[in-house]
C-alpha positions in Angstrom: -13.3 -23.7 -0.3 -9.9 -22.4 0.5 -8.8 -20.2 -1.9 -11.9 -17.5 -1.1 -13.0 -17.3 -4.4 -16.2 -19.7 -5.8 -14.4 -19.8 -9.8 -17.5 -20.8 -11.2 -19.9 -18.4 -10.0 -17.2 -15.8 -10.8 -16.1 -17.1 -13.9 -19.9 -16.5 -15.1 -20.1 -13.2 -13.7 -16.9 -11.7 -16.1 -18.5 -13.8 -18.3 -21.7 -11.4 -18.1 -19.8 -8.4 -18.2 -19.0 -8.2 -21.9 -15.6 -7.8 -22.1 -15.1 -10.3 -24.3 -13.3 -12.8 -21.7 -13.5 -16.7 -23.3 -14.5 -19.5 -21.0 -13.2 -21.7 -19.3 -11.0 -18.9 -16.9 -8.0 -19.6 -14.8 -7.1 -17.7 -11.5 -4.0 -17.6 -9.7 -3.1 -15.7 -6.8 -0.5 -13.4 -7.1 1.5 -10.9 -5.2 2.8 -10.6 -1.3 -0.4 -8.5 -0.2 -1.6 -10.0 3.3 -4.8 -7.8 3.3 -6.7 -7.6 0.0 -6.2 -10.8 -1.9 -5.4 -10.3 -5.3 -5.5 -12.8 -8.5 -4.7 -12.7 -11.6 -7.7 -13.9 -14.2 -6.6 -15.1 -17.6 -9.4 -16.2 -20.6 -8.9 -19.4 -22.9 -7.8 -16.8 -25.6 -5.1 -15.1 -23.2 -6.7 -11.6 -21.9 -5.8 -11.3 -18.4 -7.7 -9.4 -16.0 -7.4 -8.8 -12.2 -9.6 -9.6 -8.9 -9.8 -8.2 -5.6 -11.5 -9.3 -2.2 -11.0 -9.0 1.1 -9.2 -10.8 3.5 -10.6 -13.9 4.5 -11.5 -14.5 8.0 -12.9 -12.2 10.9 -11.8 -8.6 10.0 -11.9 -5.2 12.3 -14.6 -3.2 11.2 -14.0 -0.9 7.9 -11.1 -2.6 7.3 -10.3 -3.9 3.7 -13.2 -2.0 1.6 -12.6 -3.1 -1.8 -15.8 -1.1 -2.9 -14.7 2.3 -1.4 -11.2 1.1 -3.4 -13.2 0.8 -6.6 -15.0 4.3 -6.2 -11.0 5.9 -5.9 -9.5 4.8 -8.8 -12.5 5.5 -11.1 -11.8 8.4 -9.6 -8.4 8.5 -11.1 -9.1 7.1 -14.3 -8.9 10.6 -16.1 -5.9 12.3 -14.1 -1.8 12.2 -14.1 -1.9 9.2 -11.7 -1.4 5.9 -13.3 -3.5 3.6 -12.3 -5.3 0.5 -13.6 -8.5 0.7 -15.6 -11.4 -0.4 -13.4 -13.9 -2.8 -15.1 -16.5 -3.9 -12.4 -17.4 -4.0 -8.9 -19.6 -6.8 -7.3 -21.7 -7.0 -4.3 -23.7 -9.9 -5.9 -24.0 -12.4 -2.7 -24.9 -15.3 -5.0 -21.7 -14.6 -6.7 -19.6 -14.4 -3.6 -19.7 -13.5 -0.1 -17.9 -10.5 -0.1 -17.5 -7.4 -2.5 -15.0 -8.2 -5.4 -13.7 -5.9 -7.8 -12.2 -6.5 -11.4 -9.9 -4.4 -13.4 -7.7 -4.2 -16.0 -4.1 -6.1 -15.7 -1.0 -3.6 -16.4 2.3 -5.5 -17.4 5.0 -4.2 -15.8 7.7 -5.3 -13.2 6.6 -5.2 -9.4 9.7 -5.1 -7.4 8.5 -6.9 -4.8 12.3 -8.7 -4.2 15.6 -8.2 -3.6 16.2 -10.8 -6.4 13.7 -8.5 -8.6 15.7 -5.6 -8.2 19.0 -7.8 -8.7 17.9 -8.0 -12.4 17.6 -4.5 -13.0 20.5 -2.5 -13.5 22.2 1.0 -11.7 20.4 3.2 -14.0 17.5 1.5 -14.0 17.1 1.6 -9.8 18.0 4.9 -10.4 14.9 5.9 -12.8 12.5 3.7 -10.4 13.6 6.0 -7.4 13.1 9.1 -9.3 9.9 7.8 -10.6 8.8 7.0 -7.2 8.8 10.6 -6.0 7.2 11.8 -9.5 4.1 9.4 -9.1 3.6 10.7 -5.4 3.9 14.5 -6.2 1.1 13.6 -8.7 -0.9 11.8 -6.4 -0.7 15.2 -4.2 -1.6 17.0 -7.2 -5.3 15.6 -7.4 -7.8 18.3 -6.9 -10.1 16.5 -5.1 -13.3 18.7 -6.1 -13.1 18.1 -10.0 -12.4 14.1 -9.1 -15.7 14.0 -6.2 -13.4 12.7 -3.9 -13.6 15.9 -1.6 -15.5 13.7 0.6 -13.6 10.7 0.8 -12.5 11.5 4.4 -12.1 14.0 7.4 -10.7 17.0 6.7 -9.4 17.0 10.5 -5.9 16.9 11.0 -4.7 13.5 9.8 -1.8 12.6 12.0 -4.5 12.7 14.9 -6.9 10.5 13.2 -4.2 8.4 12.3 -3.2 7.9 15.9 -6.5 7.5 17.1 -7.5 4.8 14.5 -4.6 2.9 14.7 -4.3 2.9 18.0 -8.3 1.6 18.0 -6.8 -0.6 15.9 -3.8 -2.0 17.7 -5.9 -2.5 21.0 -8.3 -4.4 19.2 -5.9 -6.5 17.1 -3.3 -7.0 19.5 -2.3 -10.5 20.4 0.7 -9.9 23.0 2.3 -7.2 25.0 5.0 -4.9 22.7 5.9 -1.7 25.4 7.8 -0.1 22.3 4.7 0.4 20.6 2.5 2.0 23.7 6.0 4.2 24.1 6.1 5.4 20.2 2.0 6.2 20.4 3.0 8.7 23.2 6.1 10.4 22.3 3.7 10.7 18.3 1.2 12.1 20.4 3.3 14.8 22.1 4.9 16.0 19.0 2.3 16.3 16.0 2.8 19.1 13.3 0.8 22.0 12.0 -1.2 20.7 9.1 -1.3 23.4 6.1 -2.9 21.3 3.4 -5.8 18.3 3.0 -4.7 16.3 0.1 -5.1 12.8 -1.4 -3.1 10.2 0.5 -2.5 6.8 -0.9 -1.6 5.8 2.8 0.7 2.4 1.9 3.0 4.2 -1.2 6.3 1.2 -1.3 7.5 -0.4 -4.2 5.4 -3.3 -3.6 2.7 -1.7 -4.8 4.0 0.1 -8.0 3.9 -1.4 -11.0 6.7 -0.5 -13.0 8.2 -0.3 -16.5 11.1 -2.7 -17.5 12.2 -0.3 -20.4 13.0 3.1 -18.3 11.5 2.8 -15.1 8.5 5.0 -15.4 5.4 3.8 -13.0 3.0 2.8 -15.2 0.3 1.7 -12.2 0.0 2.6 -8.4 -2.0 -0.7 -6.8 -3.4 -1.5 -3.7 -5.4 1.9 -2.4 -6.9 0.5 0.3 -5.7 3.0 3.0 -6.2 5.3 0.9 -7.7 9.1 2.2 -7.3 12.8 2.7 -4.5 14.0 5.2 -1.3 15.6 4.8 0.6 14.8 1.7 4.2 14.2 4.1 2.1 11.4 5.5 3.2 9.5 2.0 6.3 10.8 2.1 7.0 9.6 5.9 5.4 6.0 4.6 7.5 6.0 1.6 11.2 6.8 3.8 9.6 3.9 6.1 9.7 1.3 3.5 13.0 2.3 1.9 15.8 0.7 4.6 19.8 1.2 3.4 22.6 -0.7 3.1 23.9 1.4 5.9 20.8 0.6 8.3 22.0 -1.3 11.7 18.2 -2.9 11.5 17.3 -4.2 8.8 14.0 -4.7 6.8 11.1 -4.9 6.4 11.7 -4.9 2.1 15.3 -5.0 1.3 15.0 -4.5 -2.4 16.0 -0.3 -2.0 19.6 -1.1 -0.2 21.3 -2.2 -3.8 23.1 0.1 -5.4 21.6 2.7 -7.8 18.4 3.1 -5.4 18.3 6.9 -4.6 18.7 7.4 -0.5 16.1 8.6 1.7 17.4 11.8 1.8 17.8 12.0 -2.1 14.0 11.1 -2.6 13.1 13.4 0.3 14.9 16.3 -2.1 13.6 15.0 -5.5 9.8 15.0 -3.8 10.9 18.7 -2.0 11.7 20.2 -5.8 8.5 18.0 -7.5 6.1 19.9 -5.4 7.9 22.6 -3.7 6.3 21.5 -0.4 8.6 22.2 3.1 9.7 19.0 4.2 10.8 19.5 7.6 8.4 17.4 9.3 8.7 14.4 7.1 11.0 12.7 9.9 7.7 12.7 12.1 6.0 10.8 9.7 8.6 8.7 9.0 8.5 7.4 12.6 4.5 7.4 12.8 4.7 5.5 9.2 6.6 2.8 11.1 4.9 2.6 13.7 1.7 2.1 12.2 3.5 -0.4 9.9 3.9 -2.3 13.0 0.9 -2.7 14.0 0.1 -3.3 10.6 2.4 -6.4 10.6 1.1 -7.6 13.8 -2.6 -7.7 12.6 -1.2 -10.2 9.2 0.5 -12.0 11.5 -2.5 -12.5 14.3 -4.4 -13.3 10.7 -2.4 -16.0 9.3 -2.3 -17.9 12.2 -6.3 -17.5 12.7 -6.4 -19.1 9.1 -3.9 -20.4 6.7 -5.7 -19.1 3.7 -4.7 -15.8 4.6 -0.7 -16.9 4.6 1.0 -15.0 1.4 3.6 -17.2 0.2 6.7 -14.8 0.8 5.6 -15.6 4.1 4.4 -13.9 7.6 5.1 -11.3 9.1 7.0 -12.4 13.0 7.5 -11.1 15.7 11.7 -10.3 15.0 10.9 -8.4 12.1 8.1 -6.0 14.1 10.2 -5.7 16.3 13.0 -4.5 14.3 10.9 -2.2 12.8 10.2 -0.9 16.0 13.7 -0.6 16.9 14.1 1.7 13.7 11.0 4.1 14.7 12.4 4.3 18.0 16.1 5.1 16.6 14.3 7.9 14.1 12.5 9.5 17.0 15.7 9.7 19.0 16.9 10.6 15.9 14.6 14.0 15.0 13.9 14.8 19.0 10.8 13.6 19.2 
């Protein structure tokens, strides 16, 4: 089977749920995910749900938990993060190989293009960027005792675990020799911040994996938690400048959407994040550059993927080895950038 899902044993688990859902169902994939698979589940009588799995293929170990993803966002179900309602988690092997996880489906706009974001106007690019910052400062606002997700994670200083596991990472993924990245894990090394605070991270905060309204350009879901854990809340922040390229940029990539006009600036959501929470934001530039390089390394392990197996291809395509390296090329211009 190539899509990774056995329908008909699935189909009879939601089915079994009681949730109402009216055989026969049909599942499509949807999204440009690379890492969890994601598909949207839709009944004869039109409810739609959604399902998650893992990759297919060989995967590092850890990697892609859709359970430990299922335990967070029931964790969130009560709190000022919007998230979608979870329904069901199953480790049922006769059901399916791997864990798989079902949840409500949210209706909104994903602005997962540059065409996407085409449609929307000024204003509402504007709202979405504003939003953006909103939905992380609540994120950072979880108090992780009343949730039970004190123990989700370390407590060490993040920006060290982060090197260490993506640099386990890298040296276990890695398919060719990239010098840039091996120069960026040093110079990260040499230069960490104090951490003050131990907070919820969502660890992969992009528009790609917001789901927002098409009426004012409120988030009405944050999606795909998978990296999520406790660190240092400008760890988000960092991710969230890495993902945000502007017209301005001499490299491009590697999501274009946030260089039209009416998209807020780095520095603008950097400021609208600053008076959300009141945090200091003077390191954010550090984790800017760590945010890309781990986003490399990131890229390389879809790409090593897709070419191990097909089924694992999204179809807005693969990750190469331009585009890593441009990414690349921007950490390495940030770090000159901020002195590190």
């Amino acid at each position: 089977m190539t899509t990774g899902v056995d329908f008909e044993a699935v189909s009879e688990w939601i089915g079994g749920l009681g949730i109402g859902a009216i055989a026969p169902l049909s599942f499509e994939r949807v999204g440009n995910g690379q890492s969890n698979l994601t598909y949207a589940v839709t009944d004869a009588g039109g409810s739609r749900w959604v399902l998650r799995r893992p990759p297919l293929g060989s995967l590092l170990a850890s990697a892609h938990d859709v359970v430990r993803e299922y335990r967070i966002l029931t964790a969130l179900q009560n709190t000022g993060v919007p998230v979608p309602k979870m329904i069901a988690v199953c480790e049922d092997l006769s059901v399916s190989e791997v864990p798989l996880v079902l949840m409500s489906f949210v209706d909104g706009v994903v602005i997962d293009s540059v065409s996407t974001a085409e449609k929307m106007t000024e204003g509402q690019r504007a709202a979405v960027g504003g939003a953006m910052a909103a939905a992380l400062a609540n994120i950072h606002r979880v108090d992780l005792d009343n949730v039970g997700l004190a123990d989700l994670a370390s407590h060490k200083p993040y920006a060290q675990r982060q090197l260490k596991r993506w640099t386990t990472q890298w040296q276990q993924s890695q398919s060719r020799e990239v010098p840039a990245i091996d120069a960026l894990t040093e110079r990260l090394a040499g230069n960490i911040p104090v951490q003050s605070e131990v907070r919820l991270v969502h660890g992969d905060f992009h528009l790609n994996n917001v789901i927002t309204s098409p009426s004012d350009g409120s988030i009405v879901a944050v999606i795909d938690w998978e990296l999520c854990t406790l660190g240092d809340p400008l760890a988000d922040l960092g991710g969230l400048l890495a993902y945000w390229p502007e017209a301005s940029d001499p490299v491009a990539g590697p999501f274009m959407a946030s260089t039209l006009p009416g998209f807020p600036t780095r520095a603008e959501l950097t400021a609208r994040y600053a008076a959300e929470t009141g945090r200091d934001v003077t390191d954010v530039g550090f984790w800017q550059v760590l945010a890309l390089w781990k986003l490399s390394i990131i890229a390389e392990g879809v790409m090593r993927r897709a070419e191990a197996d097909a089924r694992n291809r999204a179809d807005a395509g693969t990750p190469t080895t331009t585009l890593i390296d441009d990414i690349l090329t921007r950490a390495l211009s940030t770090a000159d950038e901020i002195g590190i």
